[in-house]
C-alpha positions as CSV (number, residue, x, y, z in Angstrom):
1,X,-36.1,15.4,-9.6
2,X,-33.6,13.5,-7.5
3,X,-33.3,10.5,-5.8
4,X,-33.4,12.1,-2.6
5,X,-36.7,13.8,-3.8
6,X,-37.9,11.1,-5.0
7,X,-37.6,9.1,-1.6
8,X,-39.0,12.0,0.4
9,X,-42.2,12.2,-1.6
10,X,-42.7,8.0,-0.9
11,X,-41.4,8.1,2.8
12,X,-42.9,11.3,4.0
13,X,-44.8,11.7,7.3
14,X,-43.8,8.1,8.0
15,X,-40.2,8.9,8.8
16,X,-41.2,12.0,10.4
17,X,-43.2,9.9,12.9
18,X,-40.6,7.1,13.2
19,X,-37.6,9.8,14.4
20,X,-40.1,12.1,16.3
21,X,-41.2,8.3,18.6
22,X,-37.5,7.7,18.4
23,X,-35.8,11.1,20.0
24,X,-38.2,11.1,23.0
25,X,-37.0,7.1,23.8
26,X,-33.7,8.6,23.8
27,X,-34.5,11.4,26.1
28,X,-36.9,9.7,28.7
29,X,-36.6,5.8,28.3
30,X,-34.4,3.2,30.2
31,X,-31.5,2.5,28.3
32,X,-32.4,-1.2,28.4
33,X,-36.0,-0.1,26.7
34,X,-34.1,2.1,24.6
35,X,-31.9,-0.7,23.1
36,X,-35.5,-2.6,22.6
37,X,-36.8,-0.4,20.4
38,X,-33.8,0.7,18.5
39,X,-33.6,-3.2,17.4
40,X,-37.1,-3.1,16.7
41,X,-37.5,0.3,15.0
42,X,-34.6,-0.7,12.3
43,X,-36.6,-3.9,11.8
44,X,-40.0,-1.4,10.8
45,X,-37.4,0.4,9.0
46,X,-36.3,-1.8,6.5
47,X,-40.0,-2.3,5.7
48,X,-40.6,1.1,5.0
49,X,-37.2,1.8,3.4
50,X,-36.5,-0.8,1.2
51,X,-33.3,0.1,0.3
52,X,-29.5,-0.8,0.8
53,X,-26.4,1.8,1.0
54,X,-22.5,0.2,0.4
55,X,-20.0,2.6,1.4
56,X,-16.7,3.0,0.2
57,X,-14.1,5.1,2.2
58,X,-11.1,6.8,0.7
59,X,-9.1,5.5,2.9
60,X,-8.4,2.2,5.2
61,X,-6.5,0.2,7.3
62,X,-4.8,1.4,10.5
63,X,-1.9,4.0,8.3
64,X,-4.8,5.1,6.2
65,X,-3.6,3.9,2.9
66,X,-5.8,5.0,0.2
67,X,-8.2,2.7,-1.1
68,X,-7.4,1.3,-4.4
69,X,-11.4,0.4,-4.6
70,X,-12.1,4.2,-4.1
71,X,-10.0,5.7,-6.4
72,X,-10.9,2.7,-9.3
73,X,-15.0,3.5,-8.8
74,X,-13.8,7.2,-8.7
75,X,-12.4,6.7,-12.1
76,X,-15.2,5.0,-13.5
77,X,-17.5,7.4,-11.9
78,X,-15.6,9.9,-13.7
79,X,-15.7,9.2,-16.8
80,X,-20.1,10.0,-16.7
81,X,-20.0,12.4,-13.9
82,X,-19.3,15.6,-16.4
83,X,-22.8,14.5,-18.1
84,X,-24.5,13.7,-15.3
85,X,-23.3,15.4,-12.2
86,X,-24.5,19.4,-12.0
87,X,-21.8,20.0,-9.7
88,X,-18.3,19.5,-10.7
89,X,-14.6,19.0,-9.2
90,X,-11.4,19.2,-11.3
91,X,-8.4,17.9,-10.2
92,X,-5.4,17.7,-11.7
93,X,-4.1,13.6,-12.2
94,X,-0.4,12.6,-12.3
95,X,0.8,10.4,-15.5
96,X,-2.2,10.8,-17.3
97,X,-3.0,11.6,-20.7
98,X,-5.7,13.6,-19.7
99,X,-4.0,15.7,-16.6
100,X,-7.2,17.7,-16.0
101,X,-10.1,15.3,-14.9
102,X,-13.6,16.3,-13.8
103,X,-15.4,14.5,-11.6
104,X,-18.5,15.1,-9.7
105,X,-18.0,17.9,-6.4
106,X,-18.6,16.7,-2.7
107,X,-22.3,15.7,-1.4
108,X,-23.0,15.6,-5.3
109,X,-25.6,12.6,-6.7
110,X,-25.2,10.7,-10.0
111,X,-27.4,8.2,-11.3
112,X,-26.4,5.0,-13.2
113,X,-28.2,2.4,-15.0
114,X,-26.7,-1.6,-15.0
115,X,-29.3,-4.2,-16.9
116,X,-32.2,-2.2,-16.6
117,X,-31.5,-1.8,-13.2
118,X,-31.3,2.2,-11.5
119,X,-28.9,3.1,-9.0
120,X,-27.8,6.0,-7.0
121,X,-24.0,7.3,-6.6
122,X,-23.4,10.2,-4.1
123,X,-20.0,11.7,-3.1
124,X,-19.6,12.3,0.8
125,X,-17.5,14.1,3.7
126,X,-18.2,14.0,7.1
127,X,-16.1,16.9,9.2
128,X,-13.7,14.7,11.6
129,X,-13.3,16.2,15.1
130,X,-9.8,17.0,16.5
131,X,-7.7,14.1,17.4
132,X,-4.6,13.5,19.5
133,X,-1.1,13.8,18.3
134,X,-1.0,10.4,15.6
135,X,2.3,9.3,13.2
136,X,-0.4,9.1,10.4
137,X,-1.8,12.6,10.6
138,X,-5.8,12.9,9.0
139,X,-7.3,15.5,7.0
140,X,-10.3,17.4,8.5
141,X,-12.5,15.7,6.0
142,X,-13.5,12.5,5.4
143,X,-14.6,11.1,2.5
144,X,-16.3,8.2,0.7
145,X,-18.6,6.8,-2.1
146,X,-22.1,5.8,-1.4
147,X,-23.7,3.2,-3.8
148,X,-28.0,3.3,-3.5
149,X,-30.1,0.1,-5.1
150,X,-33.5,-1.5,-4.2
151,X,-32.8,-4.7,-1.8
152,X,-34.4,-6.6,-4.6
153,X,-31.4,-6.5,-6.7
154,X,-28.9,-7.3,-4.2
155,X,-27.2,-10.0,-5.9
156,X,-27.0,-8.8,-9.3
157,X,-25.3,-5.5,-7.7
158,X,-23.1,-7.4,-5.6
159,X,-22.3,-10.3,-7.8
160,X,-22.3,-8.5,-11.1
161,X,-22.6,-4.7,-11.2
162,X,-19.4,-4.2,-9.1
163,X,-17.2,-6.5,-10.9
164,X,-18.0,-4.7,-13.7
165,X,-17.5,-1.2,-12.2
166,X,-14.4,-2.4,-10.9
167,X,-13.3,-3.6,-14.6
168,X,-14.5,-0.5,-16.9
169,X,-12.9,1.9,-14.0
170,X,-9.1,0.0,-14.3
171,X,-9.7,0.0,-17.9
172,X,-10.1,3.7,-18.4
173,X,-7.3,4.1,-15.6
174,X,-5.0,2.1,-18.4
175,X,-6.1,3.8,-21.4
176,X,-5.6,7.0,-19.7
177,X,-2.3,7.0,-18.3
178,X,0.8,8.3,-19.6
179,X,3.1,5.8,-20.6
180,X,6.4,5.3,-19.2
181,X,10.6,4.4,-20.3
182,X,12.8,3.1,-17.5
183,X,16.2,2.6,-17.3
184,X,18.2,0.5,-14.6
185,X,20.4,2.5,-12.3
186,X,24.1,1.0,-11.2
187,X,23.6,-1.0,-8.6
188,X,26.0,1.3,-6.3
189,X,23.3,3.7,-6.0
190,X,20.8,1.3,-4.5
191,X,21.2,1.7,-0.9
192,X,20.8,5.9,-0.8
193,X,17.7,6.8,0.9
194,X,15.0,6.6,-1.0
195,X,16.8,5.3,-3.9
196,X,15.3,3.3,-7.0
197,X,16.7,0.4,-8.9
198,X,14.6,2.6,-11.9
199,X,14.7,5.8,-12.9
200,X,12.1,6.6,-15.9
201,X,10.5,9.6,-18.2
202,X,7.8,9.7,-20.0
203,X,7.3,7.3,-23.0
204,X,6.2,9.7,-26.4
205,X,8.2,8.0,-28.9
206,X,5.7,8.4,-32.3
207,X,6.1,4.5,-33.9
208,X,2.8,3.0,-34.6
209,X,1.9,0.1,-36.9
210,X,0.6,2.1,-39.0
211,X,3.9,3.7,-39.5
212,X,5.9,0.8,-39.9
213,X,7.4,0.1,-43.3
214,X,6.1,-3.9,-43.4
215,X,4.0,-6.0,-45.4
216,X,0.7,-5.8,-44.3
217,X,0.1,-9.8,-44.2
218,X,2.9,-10.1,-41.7
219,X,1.7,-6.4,-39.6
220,X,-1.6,-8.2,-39.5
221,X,0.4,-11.6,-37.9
222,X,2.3,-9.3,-35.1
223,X,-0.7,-7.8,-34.4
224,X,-3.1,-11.0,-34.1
225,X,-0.2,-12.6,-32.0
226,X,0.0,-9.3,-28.9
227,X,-3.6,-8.8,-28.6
228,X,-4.0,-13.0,-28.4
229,X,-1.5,-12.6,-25.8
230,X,-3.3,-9.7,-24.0
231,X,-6.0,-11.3,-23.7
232,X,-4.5,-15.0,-22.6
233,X,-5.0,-14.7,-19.1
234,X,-7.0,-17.9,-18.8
235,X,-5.2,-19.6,-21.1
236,X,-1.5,-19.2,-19.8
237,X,-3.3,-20.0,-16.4
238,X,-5.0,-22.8,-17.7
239,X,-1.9,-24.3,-19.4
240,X,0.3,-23.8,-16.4
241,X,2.6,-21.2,-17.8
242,X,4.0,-17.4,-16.5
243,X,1.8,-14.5,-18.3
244,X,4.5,-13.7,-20.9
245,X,6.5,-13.9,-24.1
246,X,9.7,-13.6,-26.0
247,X,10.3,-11.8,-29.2
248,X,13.4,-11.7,-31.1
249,X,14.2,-9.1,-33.4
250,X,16.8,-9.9,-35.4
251,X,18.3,-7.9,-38.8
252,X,20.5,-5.6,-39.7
253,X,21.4,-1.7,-38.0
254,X,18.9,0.9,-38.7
255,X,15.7,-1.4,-40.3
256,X,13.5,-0.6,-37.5
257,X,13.9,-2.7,-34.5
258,X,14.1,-0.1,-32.0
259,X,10.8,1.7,-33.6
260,X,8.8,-2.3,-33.7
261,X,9.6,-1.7,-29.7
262,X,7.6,0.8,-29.4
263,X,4.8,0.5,-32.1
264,X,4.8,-2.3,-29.8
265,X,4.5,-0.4,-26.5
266,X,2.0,2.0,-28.0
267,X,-0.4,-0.8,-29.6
268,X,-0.8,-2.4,-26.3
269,X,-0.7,0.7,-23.8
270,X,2.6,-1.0,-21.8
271,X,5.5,0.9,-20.0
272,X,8.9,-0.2,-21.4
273,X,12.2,-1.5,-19.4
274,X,15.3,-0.8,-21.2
275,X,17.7,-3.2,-19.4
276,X,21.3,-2.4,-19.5
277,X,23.1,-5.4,-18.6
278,X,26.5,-3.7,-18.2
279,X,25.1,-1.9,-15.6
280,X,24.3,-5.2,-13.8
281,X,26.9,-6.6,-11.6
282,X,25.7,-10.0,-11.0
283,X,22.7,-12.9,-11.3
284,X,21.3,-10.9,-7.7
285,X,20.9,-7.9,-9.2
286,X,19.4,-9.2,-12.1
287,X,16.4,-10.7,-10.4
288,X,15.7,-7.9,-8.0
289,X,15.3,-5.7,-11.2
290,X,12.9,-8.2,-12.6
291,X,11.2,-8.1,-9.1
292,X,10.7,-4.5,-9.7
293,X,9.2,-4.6,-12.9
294,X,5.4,-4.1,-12.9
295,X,2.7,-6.3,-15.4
296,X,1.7,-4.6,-18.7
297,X,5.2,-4.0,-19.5
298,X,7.6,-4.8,-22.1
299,X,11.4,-5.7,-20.8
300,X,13.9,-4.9,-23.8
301,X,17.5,-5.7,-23.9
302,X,18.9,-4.1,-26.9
303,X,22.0,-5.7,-29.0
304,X,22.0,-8.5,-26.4
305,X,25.1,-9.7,-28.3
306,X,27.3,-6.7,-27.6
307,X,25.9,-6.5,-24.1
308,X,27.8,-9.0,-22.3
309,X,29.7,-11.8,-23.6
310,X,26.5,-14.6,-23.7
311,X,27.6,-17.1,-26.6
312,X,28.3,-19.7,-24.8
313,X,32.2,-19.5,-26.1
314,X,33.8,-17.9,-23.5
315,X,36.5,-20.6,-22.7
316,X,37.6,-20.8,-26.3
317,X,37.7,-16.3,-25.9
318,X,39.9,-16.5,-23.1
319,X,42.0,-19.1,-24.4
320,X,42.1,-16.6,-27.0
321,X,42.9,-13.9,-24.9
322,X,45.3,-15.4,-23.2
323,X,47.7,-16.3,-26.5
324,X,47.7,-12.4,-27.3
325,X,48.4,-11.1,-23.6
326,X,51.6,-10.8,-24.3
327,X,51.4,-8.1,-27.3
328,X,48.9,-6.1,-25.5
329,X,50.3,-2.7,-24.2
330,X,49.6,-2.4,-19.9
331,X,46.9,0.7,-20.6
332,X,44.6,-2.4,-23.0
333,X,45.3,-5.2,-20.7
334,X,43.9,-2.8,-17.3
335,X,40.7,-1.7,-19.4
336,X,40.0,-5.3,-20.6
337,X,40.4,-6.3,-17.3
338,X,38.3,-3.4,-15.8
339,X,35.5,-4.4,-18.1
340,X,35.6,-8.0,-17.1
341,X,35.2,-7.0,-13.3
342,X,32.2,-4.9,-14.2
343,X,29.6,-7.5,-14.7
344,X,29.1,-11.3,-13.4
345,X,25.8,-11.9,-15.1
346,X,25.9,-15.4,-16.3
347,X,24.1,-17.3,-19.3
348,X,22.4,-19.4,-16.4
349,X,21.6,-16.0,-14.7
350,X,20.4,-14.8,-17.9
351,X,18.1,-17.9,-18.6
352,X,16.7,-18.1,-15.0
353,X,16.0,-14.7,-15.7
354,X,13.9,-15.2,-18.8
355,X,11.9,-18.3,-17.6
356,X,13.2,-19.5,-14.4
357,X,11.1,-19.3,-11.3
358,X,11.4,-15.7,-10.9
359,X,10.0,-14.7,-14.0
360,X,6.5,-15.6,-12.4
361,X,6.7,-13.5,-10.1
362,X,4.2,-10.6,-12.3
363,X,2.1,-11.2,-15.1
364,X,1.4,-9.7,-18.6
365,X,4.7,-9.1,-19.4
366,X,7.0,-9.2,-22.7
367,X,10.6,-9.6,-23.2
368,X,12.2,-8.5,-25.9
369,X,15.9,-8.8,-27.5
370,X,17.0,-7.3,-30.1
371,X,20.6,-8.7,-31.8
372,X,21.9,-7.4,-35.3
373,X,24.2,-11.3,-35.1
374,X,21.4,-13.8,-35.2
375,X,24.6,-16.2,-35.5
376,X,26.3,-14.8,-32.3
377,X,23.9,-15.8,-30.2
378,X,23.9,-19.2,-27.6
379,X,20.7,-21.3,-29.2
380,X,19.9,-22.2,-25.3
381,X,19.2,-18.2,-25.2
382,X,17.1,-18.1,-28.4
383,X,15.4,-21.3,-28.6
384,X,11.5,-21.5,-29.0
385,X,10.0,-21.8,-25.6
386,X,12.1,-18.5,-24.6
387,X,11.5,-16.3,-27.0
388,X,8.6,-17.7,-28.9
389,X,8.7,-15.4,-31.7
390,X,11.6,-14.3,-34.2
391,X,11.6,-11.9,-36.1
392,X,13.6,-10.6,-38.7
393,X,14.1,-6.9,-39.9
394,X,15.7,-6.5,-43.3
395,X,16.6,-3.1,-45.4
396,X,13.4,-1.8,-47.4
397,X,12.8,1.1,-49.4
398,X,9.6,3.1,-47.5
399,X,8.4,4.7,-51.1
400,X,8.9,1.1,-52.7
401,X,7.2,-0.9,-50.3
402,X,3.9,1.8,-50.5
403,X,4.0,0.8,-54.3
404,X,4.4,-2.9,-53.3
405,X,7.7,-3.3,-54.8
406,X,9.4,-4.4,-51.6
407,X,9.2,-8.4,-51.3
408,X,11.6,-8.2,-47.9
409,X,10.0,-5.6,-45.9
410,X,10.0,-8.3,-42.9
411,X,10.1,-12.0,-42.7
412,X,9.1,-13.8,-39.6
């Protein structure tokens, strides 16, 4: 028996009474008297009914921009519904692991159950009538959540239950969704309509820890250190610092930087930014691509000592440059010099980038560079502070290292 049921059995006759005394006001009282006994009758109402309703719309605000608190209680909703509910809706979710997704049907009840404490979940459309012409065309429906509890519990629902609700429905949102790998686009193609500074695909590369060819002592390190840094909200706000955190991988070609990326990614359920900084004209550019960049992500910039010229020795270079200028043949000299035109990103530009004022801008976020030079490098880019972690990646044999014959799987 439902909670509707329930309620009619305890209200009964009483209500019938209350609306039958109520529709003849209506029809043959004053409407001064009217308003009188309106005010008075929801007084008597909440005596007799001693329970309290929160709505939540699907959508809000003048432009009717769906409501992020909808669609999070929808999800957590969701994820009980298919036990609970008897009447069902499936609907087909974009970027998700799980495309298909039931969830309960339209005028549908649930129940739930939060520190002892029973509550009521219904799913609700009311038919809209016709409206004039509008920019932001409605549909004929509209729809909300509707949230039941005893007025006794008001603050534990209101301080506590939908907090958590709120929480456990973003966290199944995350562990549901379909990973993502973006790239940067030049920056020419920026001003088009509609245009992105990211285009991405979907993120299915197979790398796991448990796949990684390492010594289990230093997997086990790795591993401590991201989930201490997931879960270091407070404590980078406490300490005053941006939610993030370098890594340096550092070792030869083809030992497995590439694939620690994204056992990386798939550990901690976070999209991945493949910067190219060729593609990057200047400092600008750079920072509106960070701006773009959303939390739980992981921003790699692979063989950042090929990618631009960074070491801090680029006056002794050109000197260089300039003493063999003369026994360079015109088609070198014009590509050299094309290549120099097509970036201005700066070691400053670089560094602000990394842990200037901008990089506050989102949280939860790791950088990641990847060099097979460890020597190459400016130690202003690589110091402690900027990336906090190095690690190096050194040839081991897969087979050997099972039989714990491999003493230089990884050394951090």
């Amino acid at each position: 028996m439902g909670f509707m049921g329930d309620l009619w059995a305890q209200l009964g006759s009483i209500m019938a009474t209350i609306m039958f005394v109520y529709a003849m006001s209506e029809k043959f009282f004053p409407s001064h008297l009217v308003s009188y006994l309106r005010k008075y009758t929801h007084r008597v109402s909440g005596f007799v009914y001693p329970y309290i309703q929160i709505h939540f719309h699907e959508f809000t605000g003048e432009r009717l921009k769906r409501s992020e608190a909808y669609t999070t209680i929808q999800t957590y909703l969701s994820a009980n519904s298919s036990q609970r509910a008897r009447s069902l809706k499936a609907e087909v979710v974009k970027d998700s692991q799980t495309p298909l997704v039931l969830s309960m049907a339209d005028n549908e009840e649930i129940t739930d159950e939060f520190q002892g404490v029973k509550l009521w979940w219904s799913s609700n459309t009311i038919q809209l009538k016709q409206q004039s012409f509008s920019f932001y065309p409605t549909s004929d429906e509209k729809r909300y959540l509707t949230l039941t509890f005893h007025k006794r519990y008001r603050d534990l629902i209101t301080g506590s239950y939908l907090k958590h609700v709120l929480d456990e429905g973003k966290a199944i949102a995350l562990k549901n969704r379909q990973l993502k790998l973006y790239t940067n686009n030049p920056s020419s193609s920026w001003h088009g309509y509609k245009s992105t500074k990211w285009s991405h695909i979907t993120f299915e590369h197979p790398s796991t820890f448990e796949t990684l060819a390492m010594e289990p002592k230093k997997k086990q390190e790795i591993l401590k250190d991201l989930v201490k840094f997931q879960n270091g909200k407070e404590y980078y706000a406490k300490i005053g610092k941006a939610w993030k955190r370098g890594y340096l991988l550092y070792g030869p070609p083809g030992t497995g930087k590439s694939s620690m990326i994204a056992a990386m990614a798939n550990f901690l359920n976070y999209d991945v930014y493949d910067l190219e900084l060729t593609a990057v004209k200047e400092n600008t550019e750079l920072r509106k691509l960070l701006i773009d960049t959303t939390s739980k992500s992981i921003i790699v910039i692979e063989d950042i000592d090929c990618s631009l010229d960074l070491t801090g020795q680029r006056k002794k270079k050109e000197e260089d440059d300039d003493d063999d200028t003369e026994m360079k043949d015109p088609i070198t000299k014009k590509a050299e010099e094309e290549e120099k035109k097509g970036s201005k990103v700066t070691l400053s530009g670089l560094l602000n980038f990394i842990d200037g004022i901008w990089s506050a801008c989102g949280g939860e976020r790791i950088l990641v560079f990847t060099t097979n030079f460890l020597d190459k490098l400016d130690p202003a880019l690589i110091r402690r502070g900027r990336m906090d972690k190095h690690i190096e990646l050194s040839y081991c044999c897969y087979e050997a290292f099972k039989m714990k014959k491999c003493r230089l799987a990884c050394r951090i």
